[in-house]
C-alpha positions in Angstrom: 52.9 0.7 -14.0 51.7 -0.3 -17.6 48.0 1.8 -18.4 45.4 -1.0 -19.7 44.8 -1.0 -23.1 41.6 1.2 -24.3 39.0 -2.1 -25.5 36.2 -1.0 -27.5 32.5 -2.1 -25.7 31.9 -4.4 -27.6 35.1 -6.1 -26.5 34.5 -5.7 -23.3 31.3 -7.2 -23.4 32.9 -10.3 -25.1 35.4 -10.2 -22.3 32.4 -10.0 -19.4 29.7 -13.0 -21.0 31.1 -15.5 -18.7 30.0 -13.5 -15.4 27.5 -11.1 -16.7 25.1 -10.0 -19.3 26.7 -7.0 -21.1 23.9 -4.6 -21.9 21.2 -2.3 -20.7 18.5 -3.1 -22.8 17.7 -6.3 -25.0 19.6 -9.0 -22.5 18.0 -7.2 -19.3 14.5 -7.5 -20.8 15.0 -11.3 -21.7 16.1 -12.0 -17.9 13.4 -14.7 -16.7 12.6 -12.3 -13.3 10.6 -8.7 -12.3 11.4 -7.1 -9.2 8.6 -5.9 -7.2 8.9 -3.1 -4.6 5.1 -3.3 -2.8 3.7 -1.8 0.2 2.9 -4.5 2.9 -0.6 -5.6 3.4 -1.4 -8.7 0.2 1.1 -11.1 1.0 0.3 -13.0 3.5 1.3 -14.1 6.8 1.6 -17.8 6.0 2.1 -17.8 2.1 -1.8 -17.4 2.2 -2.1 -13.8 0.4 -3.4 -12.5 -2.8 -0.1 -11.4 -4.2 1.4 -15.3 -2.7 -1.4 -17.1 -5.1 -1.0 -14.4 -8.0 2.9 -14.5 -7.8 2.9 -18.6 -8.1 0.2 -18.3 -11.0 2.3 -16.1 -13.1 5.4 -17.5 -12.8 4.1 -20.8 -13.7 2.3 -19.4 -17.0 5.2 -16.9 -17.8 8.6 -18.4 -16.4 8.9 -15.3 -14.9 10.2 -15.3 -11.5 8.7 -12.6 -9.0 12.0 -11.0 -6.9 9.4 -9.3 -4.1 10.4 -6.0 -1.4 7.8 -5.4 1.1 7.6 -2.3 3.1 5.9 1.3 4.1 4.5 3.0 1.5 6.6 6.0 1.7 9.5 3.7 2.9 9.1 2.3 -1.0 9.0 5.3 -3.0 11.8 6.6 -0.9 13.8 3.6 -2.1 13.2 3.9 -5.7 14.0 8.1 -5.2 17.9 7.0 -4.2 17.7 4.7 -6.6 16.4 6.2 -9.3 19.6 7.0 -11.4 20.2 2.8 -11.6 16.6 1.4 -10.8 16.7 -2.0 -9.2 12.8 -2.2 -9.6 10.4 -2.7 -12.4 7.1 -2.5 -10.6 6.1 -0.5 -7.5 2.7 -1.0 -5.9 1.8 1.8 -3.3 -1.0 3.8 -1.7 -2.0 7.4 -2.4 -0.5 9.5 -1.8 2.4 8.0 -2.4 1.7 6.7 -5.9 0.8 10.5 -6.5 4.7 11.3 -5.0 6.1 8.4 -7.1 4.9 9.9 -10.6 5.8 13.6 -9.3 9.1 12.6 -8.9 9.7 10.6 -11.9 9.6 7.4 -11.1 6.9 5.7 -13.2 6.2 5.7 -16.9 3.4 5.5 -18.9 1.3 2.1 -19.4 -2.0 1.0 -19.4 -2.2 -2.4 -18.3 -4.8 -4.6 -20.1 -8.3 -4.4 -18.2 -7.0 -0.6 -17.2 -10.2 0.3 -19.2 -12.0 -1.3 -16.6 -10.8 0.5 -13.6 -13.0 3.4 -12.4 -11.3 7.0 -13.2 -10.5 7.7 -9.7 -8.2 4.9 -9.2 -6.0 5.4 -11.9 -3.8 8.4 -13.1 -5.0 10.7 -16.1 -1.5 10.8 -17.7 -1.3 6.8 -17.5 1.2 6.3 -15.4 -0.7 4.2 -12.8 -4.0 1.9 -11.7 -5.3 0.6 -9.1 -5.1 -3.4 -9.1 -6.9 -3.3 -5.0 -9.2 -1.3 -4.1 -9.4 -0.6 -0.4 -10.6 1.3 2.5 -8.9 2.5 5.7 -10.1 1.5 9.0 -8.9 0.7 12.1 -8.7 -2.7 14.0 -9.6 -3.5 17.6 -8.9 -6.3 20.5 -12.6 -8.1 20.3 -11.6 -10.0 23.5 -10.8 -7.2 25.6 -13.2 -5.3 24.4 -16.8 -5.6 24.2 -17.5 -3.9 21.6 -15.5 -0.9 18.9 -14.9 2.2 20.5 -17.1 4.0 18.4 -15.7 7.9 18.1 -12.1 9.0 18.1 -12.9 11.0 21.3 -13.0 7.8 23.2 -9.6 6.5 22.4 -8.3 9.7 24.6 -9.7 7.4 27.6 -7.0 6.7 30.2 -8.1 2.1 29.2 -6.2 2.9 26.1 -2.6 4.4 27.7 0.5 2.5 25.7 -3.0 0.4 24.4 -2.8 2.3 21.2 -0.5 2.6 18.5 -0.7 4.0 15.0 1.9 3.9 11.9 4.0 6.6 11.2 3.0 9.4 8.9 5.2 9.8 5.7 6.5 6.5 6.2 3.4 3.9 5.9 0.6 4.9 3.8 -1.7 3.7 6.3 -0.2 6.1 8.2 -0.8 8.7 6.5 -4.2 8.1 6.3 -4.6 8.4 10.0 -3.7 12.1 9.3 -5.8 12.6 6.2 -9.0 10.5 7.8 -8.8 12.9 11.1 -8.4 16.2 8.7 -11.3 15.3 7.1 -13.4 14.3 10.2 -12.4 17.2 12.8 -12.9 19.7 9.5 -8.9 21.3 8.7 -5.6 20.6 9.4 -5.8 23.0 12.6 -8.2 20.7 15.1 -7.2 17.3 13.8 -3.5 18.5 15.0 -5.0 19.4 18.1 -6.6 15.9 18.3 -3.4 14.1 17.4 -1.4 16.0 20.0 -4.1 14.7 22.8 -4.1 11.5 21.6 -0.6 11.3 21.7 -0.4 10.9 25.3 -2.2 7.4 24.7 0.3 6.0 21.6 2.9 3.5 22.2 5.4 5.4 19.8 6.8 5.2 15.8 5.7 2.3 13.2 7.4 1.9 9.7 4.7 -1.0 9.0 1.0 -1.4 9.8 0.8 -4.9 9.1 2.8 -5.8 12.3 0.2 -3.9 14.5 -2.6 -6.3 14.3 -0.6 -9.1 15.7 0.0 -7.1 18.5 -3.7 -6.5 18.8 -4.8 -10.1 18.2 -2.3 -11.1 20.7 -3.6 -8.0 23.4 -0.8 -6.1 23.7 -2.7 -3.3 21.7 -6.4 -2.6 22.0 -6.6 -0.7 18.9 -4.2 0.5 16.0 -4.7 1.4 12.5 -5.4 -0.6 9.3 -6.9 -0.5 5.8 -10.2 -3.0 5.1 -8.3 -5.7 2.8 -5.2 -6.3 4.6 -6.8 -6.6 8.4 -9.9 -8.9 7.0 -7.5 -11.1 5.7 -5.5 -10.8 8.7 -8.5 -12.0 11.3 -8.7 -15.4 9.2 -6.2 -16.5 11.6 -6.3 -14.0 13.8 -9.6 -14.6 15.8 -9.4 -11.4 18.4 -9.1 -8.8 15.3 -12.4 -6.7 15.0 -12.6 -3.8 12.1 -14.3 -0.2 12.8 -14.2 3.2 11.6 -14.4 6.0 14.0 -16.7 8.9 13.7 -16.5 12.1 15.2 -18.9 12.7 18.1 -22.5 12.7 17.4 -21.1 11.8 13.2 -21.3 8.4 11.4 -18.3 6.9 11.2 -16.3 7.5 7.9 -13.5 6.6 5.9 -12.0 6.5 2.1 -10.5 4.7 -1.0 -7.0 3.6 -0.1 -6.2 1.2 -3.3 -3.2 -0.3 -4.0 -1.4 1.5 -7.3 0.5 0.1 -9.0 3.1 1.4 -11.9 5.6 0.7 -14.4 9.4 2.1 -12.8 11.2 4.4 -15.1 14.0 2.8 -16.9 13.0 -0.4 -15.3 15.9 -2.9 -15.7 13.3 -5.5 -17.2 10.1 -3.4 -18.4 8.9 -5.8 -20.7 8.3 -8.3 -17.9 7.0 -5.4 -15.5 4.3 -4.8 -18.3 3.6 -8.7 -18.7 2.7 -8.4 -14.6 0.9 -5.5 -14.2 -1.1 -6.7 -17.4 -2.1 -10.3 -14.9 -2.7 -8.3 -11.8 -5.5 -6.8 -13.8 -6.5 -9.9 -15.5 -9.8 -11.2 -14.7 -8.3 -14.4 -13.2 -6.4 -12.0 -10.6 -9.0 -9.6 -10.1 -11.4 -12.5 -9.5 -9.2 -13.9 -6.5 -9.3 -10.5 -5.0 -11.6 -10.8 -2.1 -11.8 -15.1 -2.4 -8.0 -15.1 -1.5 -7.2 -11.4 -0.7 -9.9 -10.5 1.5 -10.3 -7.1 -0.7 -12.2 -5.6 -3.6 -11.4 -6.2 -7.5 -9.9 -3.1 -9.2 -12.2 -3.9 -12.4 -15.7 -3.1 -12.6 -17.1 -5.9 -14.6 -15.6 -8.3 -12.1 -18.4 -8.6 -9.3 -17.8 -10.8 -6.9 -19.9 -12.8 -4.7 -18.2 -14.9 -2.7 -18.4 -15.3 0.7 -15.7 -12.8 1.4 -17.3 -10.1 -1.0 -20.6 -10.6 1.3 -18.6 -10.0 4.7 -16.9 -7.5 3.3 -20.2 -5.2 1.9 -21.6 -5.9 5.5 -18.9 -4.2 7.2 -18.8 -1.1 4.8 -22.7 -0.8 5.2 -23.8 2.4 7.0 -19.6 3.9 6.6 -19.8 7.7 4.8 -16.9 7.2 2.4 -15.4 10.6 0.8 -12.9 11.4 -1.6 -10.0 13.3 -0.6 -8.5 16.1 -2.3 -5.7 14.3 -3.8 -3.9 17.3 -5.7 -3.9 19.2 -2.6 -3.0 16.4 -0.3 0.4 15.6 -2.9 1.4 19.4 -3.2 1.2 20.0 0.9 1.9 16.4 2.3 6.0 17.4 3.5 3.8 20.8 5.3 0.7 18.4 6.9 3.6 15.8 7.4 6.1 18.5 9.3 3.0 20.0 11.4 1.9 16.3 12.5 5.2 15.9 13.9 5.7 19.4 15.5 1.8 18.6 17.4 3.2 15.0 18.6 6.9 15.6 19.2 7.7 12.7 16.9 
């Protein structure tokens, strides 16, 4: 059979303009779109979310069409990982400490968004490659019709009431999830008894969850009476969910606790259309996003000089009054996670 001609590139690109654009760099970037890859929790159920009214604003003022993946946190940066020698996205938006495992592996770049200067040093990365443009705290939600009031310690969710009543998101797949693990390290003090916990409490949970936002429908609706959660994404969930309560559990005899779980967000590495990634990450922290935070999102602005005081924001610092919140160790939570991951699953069989 006759070989095909060698055809210099350009050739080749003059050859491929009808179907496709022929290059990497300069006709990528001036694509009219940004992919997304987020953890679930700001879009909403109904097209009512934070990211839903953000999204709509910027393409309108940019062009720039928002292509949107919604999933675990860990499910996300495990995405990007197999994709990572032809990236598909340009933005990913996760919680620690899976943004932390994003930028260990690779995956983001450096860029400070405008208004980054605004966001409090703890919720964004030294080396620039990411910022918070959420802030957020994990909690847990509860049945408010079946109950009478929050169980109050995580010593009473080991009651017989709350057998295939109970359900959490799995570990090293939703960063909720993983929070359930760090949250319980921290409150039953090591690694050691809040295994011990986990494996009792076991005996109570319904199974596996990728995604933590499809558990409070299933508490709303009473097939649960309590599951996991972070503040933001469950208050904007019991706007139309009327039988969603939030809590925090405490340890026996403790207050109840619980810690910063912002959404991060960061540039991809060799994004296929960076210059539009940076346009979006430069709105999310723009005052007219950050200001529609907890109005739209039910959550709390990234920036510091936005201080809200809407009706939401007022709800919101009620619930948080009287909750300890700590800081985990973040460094030693990233270089042991696969080791506290492995040992939650050994404890619970999962």
């Amino acid at each position: 059979m006759p070989r095909t001609p060698f055809l210099p590139l350009t050739a080749l690109c003059l050859l491929a303009l009808p179907l496709t654009a022929c290059s990497s760099t300069s006709e990528a970037s001036d694509e009219k779109v940004v992919t997304v890859y987020s953890a679930d929790g700001l879009k909403g159920e109904n097209g009512d979310g934070w990211y839903d009214q953000v999204f709509e604003d910027f393409e309108k003022e940019t062009g720039i069409k928002v292509e949107y993946v919604e999933g675990g946190s860990g499910e996300m940066v495990q995405r990007a990982v197999r994709e990572k020698s032809n990236p598909q996205a340009d933005v990913l938006v996760t919680l620690p400490p899976f943004i932390q495992q994003a930028d260990g592996k690779g995956l983001l770049q450096k860029y400070a968004p405008d208004g980054a200067d605004q966001v409090s040093g703890a919720d964004k990365a030294a080396n620039g490659t990411w910022t918070a443009v959420v802030n957020n705290y994990f909690g847990f939600v509860y049945n408010k019709k079946e109950l009478k009031q929050a169980p109050a310690t995580w010593e009473e969710l080991l009651d017989g009431k709350y057998d295939n009543k109970l359900q959490y998101s799995t570990p090293g797949v939703a960063g909720d999830g993983t929070a359930v693990l760090i949250k319980a390290m921290h409150d039953f003090g090591g690694e050691k008894p809040a295994l011990e916990y986990l494996k009792k409490l076991q005996a109570n949970n319904v199974g596996p969850s990728a995604s933590t936002g499809k558990l409070a429908p299933k508490v709303d609706k009473g097939e649960l009476l309590v599951a996991n959660g972070d503040v933001q994404m469950n208050y904007a969930q019991s706007k139309s969910m009327p039988n969603l309560g939030l809590w925090f559990p405490a340890r026996e005899g403790g207050k109840p606790t619980t810690f910063a779980l912002p959404y991060a967000a960061g540039l991809v590495t060799k994004a296929p259309h960076s210059e539009n990634g940076e346009k979006l990450l430069d709105y999310l922290l723009s005052r007219k996003a950050q200001e529609q935070v907890s109005v739209i999102g039910g959550g709390f602005a990234a920036r510091k000089d936005v201080k809200a005081t809407d009706a939401n924001a007022i709800a919101l610092s009620r619930l948080m009054d009287g909750v300890q919140v700590f800081e985990p160790d973040w460094d030693d939570i990233d270089q042991n996670l696969t080791a506290y991951i492995d040992g939650w699953k050994s404890a619970t069989g999962s």
